[in-house]
Biopython code that builds the backbone (N, CA, C, O; Angstrom):
import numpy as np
from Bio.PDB.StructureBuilder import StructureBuilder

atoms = [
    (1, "UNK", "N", (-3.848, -2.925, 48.250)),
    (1, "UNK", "CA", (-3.409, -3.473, 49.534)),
    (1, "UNK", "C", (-2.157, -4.352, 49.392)),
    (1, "UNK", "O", (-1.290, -4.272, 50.262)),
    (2, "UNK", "N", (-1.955, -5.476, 47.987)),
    (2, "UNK", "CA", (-0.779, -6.435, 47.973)),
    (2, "UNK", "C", (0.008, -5.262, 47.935)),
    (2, "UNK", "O", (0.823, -5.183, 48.854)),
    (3, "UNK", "N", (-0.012, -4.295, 47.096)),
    (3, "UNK", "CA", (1.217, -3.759, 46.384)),
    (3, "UNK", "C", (2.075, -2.622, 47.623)),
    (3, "UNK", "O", (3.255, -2.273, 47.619)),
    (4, "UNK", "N", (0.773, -2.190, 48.777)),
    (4, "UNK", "CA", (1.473, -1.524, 50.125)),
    (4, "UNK", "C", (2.289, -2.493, 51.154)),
    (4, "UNK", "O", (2.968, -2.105, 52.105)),
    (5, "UNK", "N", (2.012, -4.180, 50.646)),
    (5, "UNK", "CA", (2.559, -4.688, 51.778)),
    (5, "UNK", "C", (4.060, -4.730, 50.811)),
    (5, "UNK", "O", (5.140, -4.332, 51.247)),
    (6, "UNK", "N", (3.918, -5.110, 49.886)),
    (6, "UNK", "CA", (5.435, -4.641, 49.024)),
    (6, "UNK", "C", (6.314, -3.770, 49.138)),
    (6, "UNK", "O", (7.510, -3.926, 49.386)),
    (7, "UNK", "N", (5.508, -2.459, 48.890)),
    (7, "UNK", "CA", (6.542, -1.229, 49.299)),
    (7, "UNK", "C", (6.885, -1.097, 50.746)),
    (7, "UNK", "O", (7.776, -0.265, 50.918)),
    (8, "UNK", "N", (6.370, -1.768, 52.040)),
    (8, "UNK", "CA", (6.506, -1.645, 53.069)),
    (8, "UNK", "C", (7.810, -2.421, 53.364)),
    (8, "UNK", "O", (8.491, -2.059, 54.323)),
    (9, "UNK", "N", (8.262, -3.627, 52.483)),
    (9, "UNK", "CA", (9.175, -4.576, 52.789)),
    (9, "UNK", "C", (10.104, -4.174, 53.299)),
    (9, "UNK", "O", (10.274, -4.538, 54.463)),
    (10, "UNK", "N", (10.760, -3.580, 52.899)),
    (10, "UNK", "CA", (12.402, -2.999, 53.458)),
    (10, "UNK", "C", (12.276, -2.794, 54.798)),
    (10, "UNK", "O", (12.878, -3.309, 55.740)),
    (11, "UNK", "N", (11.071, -1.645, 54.746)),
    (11, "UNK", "CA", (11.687, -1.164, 56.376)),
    (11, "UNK", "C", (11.138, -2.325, 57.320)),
    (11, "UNK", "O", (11.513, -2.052, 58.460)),
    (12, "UNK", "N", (10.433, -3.460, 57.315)),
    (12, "UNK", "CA", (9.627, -4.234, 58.066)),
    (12, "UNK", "C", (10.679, -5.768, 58.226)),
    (12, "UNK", "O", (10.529, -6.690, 59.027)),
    (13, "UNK", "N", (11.581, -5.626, 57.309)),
    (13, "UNK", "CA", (12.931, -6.561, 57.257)),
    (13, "UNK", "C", (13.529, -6.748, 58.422)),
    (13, "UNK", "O", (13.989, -5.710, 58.897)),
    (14, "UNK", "N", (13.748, -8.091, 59.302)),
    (14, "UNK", "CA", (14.189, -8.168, 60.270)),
    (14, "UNK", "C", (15.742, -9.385, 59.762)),
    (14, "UNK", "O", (15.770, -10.610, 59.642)),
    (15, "UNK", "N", (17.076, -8.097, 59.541)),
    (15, "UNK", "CA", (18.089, -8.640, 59.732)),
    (15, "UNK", "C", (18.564, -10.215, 59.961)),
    (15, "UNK", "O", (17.550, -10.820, 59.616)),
    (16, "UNK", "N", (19.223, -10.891, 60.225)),
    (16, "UNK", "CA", (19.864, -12.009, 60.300)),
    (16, "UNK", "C", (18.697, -13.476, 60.052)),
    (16, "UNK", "O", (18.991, -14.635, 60.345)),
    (17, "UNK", "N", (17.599, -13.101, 59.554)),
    (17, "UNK", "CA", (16.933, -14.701, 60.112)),
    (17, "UNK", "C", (17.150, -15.190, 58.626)),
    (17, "UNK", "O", (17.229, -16.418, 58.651)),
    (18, "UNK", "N", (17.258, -14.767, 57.516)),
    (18, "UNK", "CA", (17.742, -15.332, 56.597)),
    (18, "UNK", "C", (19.639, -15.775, 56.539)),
    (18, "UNK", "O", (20.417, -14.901, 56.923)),
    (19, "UNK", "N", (19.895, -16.387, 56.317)),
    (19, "UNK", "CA", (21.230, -17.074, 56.301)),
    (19, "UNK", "C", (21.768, -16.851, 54.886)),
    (19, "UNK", "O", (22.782, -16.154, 54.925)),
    (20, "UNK", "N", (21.415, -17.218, 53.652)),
    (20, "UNK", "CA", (22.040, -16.936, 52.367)),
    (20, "UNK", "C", (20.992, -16.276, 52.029)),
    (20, "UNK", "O", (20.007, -15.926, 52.679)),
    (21, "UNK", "N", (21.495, -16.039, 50.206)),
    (21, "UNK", "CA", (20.654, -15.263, 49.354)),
    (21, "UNK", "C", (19.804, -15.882, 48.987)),
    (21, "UNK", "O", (20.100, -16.846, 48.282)),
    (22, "UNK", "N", (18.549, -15.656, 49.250)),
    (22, "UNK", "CA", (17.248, -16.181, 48.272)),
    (22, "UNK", "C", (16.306, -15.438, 47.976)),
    (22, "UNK", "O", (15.673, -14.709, 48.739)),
    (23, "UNK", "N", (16.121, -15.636, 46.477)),
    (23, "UNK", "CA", (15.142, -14.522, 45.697)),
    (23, "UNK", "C", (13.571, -15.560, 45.376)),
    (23, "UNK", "O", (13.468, -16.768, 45.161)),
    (24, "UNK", "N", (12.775, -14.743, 45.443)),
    (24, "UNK", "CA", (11.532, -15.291, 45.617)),
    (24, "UNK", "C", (10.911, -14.577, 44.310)),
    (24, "UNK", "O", (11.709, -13.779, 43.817)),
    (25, "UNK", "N", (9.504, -14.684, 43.533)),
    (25, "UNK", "CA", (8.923, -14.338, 42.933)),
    (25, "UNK", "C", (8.075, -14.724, 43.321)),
    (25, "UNK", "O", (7.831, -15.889, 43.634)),
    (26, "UNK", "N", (6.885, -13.014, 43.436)),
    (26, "UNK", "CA", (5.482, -13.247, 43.883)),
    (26, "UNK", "C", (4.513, -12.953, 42.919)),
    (26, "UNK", "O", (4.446, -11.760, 42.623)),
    (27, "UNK", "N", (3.642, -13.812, 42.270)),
    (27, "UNK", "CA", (2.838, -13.406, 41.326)),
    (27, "UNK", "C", (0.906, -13.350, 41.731)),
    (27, "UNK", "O", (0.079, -14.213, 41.436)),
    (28, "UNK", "N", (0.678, -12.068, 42.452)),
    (28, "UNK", "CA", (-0.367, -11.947, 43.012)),
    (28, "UNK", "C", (-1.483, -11.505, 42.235)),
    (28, "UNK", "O", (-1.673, -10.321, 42.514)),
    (29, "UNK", "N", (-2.383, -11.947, 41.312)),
    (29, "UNK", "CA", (-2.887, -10.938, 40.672)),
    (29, "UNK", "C", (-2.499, -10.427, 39.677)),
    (29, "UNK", "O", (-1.972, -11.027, 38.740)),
    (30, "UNK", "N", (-2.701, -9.273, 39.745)),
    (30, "UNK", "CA", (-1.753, -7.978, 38.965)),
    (30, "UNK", "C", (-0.447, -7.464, 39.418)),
    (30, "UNK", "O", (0.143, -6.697, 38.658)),
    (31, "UNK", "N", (0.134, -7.805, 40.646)),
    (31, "UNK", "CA", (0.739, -7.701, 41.565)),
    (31, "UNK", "C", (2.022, -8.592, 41.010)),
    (31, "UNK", "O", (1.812, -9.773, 41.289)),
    (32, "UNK", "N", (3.335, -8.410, 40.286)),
    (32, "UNK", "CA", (4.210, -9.562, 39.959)),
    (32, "UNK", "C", (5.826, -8.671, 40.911)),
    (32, "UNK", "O", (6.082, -7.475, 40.775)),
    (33, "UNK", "N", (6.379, -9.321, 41.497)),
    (33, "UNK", "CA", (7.528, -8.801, 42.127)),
    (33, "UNK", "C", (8.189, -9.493, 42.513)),
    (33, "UNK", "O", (7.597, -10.431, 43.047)),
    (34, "UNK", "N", (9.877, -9.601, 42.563)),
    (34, "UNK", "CA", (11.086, -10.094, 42.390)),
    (34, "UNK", "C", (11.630, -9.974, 43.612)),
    (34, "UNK", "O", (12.539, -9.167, 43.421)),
    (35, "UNK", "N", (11.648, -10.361, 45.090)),
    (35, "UNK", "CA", (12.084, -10.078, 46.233)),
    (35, "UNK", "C", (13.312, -10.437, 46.515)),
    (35, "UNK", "O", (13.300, -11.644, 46.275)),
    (36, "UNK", "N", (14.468, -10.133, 46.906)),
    (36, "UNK", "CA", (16.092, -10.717, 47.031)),
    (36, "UNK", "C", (15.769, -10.526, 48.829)),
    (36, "UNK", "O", (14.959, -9.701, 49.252)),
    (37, "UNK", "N", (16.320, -11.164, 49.441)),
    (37, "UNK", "CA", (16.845, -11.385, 50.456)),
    (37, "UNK", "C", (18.103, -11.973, 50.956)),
    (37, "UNK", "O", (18.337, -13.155, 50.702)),
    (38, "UNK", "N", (19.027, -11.186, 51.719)),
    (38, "UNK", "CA", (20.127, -11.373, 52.169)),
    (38, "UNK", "C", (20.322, -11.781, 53.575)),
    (38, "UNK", "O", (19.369, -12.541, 53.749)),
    (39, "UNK", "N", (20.850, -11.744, 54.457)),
    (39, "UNK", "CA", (21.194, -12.060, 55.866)),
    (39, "UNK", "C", (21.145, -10.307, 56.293)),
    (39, "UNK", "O", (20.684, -10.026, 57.399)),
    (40, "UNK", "N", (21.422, -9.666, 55.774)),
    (40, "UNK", "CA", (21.813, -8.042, 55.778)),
    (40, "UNK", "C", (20.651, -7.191, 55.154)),
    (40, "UNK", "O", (20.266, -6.219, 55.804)),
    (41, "UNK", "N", (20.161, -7.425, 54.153)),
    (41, "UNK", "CA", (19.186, -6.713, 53.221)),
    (41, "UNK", "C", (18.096, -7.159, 52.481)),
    (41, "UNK", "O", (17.981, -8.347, 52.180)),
    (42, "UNK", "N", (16.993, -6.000, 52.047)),
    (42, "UNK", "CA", (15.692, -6.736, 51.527)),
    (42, "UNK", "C", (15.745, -5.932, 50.117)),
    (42, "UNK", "O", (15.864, -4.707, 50.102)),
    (43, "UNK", "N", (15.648, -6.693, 48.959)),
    (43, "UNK", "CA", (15.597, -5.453, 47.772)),
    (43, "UNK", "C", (14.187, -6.063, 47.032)),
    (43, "UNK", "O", (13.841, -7.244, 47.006)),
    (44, "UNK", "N", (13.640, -5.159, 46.574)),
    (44, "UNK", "CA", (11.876, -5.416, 46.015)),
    (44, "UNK", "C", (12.136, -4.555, 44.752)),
    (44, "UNK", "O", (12.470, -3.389, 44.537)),
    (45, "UNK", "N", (11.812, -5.730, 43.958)),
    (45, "UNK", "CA", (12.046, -5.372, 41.594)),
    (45, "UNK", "C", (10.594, -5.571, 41.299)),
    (45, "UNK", "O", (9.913, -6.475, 41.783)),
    (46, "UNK", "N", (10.244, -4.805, 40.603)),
    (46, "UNK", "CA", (8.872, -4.916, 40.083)),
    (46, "UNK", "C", (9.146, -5.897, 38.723)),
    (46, "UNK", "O", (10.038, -5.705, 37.897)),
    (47, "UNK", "N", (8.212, -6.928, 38.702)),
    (47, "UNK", "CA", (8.300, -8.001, 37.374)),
    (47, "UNK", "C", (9.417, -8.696, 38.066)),
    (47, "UNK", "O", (10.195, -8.600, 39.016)),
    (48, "UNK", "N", (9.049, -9.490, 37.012)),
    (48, "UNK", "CA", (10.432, -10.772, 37.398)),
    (48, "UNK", "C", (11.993, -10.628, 36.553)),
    (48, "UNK", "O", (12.452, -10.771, 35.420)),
    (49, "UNK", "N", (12.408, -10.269, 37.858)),
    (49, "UNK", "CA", (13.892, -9.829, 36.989)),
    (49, "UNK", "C", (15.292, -10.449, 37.214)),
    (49, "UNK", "O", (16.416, -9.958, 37.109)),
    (50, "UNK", "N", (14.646, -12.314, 37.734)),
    (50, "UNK", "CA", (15.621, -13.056, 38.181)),
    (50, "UNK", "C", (15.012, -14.184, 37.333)),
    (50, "UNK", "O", (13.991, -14.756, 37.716)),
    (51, "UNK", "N", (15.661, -14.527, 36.123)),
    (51, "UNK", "CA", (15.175, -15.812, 35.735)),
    (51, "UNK", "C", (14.750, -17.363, 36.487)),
    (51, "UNK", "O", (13.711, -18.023, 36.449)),
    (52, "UNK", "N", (15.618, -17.506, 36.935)),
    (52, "UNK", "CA", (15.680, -18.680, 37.760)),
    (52, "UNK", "C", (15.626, -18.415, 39.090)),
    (52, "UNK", "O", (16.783, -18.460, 39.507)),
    (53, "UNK", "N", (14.768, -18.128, 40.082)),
    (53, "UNK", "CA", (14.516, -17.707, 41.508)),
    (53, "UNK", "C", (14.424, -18.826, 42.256)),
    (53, "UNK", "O", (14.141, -19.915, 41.757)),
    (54, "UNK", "N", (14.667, -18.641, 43.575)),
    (54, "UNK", "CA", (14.477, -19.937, 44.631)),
    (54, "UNK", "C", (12.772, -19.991, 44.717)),
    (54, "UNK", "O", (12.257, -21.109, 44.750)),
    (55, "UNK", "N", (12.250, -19.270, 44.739)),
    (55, "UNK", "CA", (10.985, -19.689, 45.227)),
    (55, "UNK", "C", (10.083, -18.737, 44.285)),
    (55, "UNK", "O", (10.430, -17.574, 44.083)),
    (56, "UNK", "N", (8.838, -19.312, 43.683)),
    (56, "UNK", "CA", (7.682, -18.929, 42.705)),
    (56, "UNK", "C", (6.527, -19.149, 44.154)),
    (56, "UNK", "O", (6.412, -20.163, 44.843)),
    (57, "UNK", "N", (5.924, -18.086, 44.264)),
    (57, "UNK", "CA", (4.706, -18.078, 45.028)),
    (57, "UNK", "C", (3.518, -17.432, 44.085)),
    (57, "UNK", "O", (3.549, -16.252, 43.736)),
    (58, "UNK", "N", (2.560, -18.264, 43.746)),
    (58, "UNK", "CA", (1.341, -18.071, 43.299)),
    (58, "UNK", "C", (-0.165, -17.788, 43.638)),
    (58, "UNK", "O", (-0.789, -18.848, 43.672)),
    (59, "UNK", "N", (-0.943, -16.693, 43.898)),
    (59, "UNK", "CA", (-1.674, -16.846, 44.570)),
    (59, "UNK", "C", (-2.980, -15.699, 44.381)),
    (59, "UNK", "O", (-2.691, -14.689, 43.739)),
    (60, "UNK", "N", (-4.195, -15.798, 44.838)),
    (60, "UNK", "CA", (-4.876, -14.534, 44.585)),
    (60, "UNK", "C", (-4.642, -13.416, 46.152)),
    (60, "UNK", "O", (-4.299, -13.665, 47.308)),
    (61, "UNK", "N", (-4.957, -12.401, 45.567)),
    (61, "UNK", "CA", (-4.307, -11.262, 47.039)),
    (61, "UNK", "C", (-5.745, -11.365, 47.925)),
    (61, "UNK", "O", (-5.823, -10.550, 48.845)),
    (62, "UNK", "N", (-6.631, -12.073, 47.784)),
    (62, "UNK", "CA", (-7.183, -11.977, 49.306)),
    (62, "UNK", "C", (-6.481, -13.153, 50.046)),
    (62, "UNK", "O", (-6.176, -12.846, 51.199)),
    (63, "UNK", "N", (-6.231, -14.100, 49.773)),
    (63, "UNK", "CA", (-5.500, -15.320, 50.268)),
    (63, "UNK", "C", (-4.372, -14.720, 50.785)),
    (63, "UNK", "O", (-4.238, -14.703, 52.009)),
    (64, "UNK", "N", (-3.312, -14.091, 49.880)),
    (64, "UNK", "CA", (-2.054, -13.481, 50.627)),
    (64, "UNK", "C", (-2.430, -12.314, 51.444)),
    (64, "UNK", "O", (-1.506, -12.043, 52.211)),
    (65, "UNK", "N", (-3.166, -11.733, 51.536)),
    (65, "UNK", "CA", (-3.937, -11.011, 53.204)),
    (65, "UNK", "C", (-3.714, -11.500, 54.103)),
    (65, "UNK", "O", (-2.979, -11.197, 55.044)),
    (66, "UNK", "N", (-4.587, -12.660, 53.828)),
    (66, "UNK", "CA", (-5.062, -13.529, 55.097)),
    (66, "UNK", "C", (-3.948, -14.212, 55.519)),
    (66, "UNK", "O", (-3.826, -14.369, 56.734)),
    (67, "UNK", "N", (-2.985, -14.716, 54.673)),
    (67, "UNK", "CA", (-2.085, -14.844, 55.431)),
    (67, "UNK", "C", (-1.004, -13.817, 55.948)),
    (67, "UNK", "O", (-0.441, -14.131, 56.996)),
    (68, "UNK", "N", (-0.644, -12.634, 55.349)),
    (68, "UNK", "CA", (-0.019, -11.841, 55.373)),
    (68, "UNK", "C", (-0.389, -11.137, 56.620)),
    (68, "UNK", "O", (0.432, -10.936, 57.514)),
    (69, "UNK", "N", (-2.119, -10.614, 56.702)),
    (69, "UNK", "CA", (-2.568, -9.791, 58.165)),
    (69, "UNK", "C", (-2.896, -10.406, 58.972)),
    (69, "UNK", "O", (-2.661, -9.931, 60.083)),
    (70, "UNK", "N", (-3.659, -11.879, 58.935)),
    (70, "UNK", "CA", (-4.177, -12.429, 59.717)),
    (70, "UNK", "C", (-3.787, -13.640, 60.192)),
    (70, "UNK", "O", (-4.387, -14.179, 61.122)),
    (71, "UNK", "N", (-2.522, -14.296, 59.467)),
    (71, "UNK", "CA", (-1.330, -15.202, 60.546)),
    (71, "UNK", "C", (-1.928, -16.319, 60.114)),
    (71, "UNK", "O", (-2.192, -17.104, 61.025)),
    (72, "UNK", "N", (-2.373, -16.818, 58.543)),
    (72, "UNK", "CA", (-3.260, -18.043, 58.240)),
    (72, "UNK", "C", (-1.811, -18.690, 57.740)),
    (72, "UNK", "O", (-0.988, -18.034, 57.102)),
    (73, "UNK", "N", (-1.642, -19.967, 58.099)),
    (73, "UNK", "CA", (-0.511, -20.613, 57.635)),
    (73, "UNK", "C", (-1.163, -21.595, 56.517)),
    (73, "UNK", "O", (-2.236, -22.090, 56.864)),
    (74, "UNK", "N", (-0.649, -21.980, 55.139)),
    (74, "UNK", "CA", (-1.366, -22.330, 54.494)),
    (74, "UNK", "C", (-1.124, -24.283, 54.350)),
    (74, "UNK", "O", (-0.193, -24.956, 53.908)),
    (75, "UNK", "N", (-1.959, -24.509, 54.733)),
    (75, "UNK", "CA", (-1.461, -26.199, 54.458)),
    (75, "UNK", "C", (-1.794, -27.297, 53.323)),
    (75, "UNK", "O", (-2.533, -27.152, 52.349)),
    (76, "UNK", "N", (-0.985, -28.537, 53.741)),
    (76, "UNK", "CA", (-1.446, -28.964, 52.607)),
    (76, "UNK", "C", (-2.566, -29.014, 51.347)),
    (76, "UNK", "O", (-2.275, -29.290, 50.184)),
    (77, "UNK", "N", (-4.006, -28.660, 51.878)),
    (77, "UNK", "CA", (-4.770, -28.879, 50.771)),
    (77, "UNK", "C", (-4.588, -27.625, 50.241)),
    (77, "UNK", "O", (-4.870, -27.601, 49.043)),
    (78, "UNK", "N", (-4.165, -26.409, 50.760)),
    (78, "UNK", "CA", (-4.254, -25.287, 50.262)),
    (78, "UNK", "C", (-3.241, -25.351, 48.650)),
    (78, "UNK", "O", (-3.570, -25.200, 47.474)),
    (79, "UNK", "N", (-2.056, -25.617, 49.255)),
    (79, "UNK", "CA", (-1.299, -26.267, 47.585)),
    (79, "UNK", "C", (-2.299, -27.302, 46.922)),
    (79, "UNK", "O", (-2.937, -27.008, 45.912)),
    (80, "UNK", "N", (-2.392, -28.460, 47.514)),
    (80, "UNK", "CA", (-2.844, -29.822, 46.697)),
    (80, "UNK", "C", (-4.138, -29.086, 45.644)),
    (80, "UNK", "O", (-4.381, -29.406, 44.481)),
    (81, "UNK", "N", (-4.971, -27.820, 46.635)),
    (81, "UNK", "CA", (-6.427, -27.471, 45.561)),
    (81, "UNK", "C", (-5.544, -26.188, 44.691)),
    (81, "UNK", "O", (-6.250, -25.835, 43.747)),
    (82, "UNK", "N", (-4.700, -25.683, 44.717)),
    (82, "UNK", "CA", (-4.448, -24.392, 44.017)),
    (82, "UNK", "C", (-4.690, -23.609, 44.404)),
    (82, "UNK", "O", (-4.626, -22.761, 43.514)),
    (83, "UNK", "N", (-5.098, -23.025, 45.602)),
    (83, "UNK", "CA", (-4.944, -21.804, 46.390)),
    (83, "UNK", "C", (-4.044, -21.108, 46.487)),
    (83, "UNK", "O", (-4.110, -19.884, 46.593)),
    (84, "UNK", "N", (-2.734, -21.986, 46.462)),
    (84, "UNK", "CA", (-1.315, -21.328, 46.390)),
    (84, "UNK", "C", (-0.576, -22.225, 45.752)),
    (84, "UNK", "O", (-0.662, -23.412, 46.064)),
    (85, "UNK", "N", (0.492, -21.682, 44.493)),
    (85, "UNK", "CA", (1.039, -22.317, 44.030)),
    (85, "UNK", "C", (2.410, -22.319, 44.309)),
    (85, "UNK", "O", (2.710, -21.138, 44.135)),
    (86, "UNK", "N", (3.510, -22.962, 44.661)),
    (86, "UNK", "CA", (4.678, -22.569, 44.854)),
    (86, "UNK", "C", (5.576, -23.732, 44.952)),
    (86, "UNK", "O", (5.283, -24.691, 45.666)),
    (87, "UNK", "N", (6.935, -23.669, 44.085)),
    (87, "UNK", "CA", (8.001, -24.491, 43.461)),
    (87, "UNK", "C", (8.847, -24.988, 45.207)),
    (87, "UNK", "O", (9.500, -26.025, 45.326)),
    (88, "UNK", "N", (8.647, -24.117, 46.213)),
    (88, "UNK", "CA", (9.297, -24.183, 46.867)),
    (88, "UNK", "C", (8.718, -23.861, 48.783)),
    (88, "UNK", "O", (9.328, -23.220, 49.640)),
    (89, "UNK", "N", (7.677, -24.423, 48.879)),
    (89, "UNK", "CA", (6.464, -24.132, 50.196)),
    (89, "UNK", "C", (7.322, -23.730, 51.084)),
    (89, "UNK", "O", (7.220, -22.629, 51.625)),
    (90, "UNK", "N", (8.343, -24.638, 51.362)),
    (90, "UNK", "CA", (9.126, -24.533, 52.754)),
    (90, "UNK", "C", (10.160, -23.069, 52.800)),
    (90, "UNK", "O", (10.645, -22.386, 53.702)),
    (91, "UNK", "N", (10.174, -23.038, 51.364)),
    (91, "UNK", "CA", (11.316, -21.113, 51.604)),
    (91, "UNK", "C", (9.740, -19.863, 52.047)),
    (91, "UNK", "O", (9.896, -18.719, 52.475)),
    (92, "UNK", "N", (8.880, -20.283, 51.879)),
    (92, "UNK", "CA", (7.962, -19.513, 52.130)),
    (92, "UNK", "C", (7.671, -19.170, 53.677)),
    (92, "UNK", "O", (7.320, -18.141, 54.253)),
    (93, "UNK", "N", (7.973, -20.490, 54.101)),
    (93, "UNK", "CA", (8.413, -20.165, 55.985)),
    (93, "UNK", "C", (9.288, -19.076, 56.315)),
    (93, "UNK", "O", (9.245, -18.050, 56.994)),
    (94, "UNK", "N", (10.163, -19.736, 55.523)),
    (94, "UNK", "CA", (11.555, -18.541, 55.812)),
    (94, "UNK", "C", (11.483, -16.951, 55.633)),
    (94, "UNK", "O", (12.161, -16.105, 56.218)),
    (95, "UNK", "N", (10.316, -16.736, 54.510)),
    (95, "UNK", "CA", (10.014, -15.357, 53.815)),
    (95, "UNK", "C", (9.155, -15.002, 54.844)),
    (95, "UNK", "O", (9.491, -13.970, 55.426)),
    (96, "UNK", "N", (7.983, -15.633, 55.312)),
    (96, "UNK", "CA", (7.668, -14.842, 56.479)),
    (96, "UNK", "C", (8.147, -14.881, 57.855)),
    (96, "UNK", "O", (7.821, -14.319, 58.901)),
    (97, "UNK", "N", (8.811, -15.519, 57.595)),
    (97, "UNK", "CA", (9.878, -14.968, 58.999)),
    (97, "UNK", "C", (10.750, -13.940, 59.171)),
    (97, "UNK", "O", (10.889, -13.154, 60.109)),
    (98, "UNK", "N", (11.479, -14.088, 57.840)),
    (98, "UNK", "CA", (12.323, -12.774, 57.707)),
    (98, "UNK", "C", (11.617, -11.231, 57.877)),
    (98, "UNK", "O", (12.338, -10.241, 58.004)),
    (99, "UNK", "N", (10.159, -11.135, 57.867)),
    (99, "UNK", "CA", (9.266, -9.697, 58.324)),
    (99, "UNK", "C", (8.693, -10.589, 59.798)),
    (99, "UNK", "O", (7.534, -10.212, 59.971)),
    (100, "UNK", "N", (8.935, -11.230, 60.484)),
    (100, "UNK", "CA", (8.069, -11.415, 61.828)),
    (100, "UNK", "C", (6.769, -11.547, 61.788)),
    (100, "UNK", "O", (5.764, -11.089, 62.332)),
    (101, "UNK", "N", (7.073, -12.298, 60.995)),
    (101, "UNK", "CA", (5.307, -13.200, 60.580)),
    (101, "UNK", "C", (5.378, -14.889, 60.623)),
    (101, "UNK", "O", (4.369, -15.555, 60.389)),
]
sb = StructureBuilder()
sb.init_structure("model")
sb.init_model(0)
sb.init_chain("A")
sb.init_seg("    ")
for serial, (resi, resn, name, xyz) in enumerate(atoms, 1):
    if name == "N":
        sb.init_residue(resn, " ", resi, " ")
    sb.init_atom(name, np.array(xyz, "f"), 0.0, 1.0, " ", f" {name:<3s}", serial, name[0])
structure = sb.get_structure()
């Protein structure tokens, strides 16, 4: 299921809501992938193939479901307990915005 919402990325990319380039790394599971986002384009790398990325998202894939299908926004305790780990919470707004989520 993580790895169909992956391959789905491109075409589900909604143009302009990103402003610069930011590359994300998602490490779901078994699930590890390198996302670039442009103002123009969505490109999806299997493994991490950007050393230094704007944003590390950590997490197990029923959690990224639930937020992914079912519109769960994750809040503070969700970082503070380790539910989700991530260098950068607030680009994670931006990532689901850029698919209309």
């Amino acid at each position: 299921m993580v790895e169909n919402i992956f391959n789905g990325l491109q075409e589900s990319y909604v143009s302009g809501v990103i402003e610069k380039e930011t590359s994300f790394y998602f490490s779901i599971e078994d699930t590890k992938k390198t996302v670039v986002l442009t103002p123009e384009s969505c490109r999806v790398e299997d493994g991490k193939t950007i050393e230094e990325v704007d944003c590390v998202c950590k997490t197990e894939g029923s959690f990224f479901l639930k937020i992914w299908d079912e519109g769960y926004r994750p809040g503070m305790s969700d970082f503070m307990t380790g539910k989700i780990k991530s260098n950068n919470p607030l680009t994670l707004k931006d990532f689901l915005a850029a698919f209309g989520k």
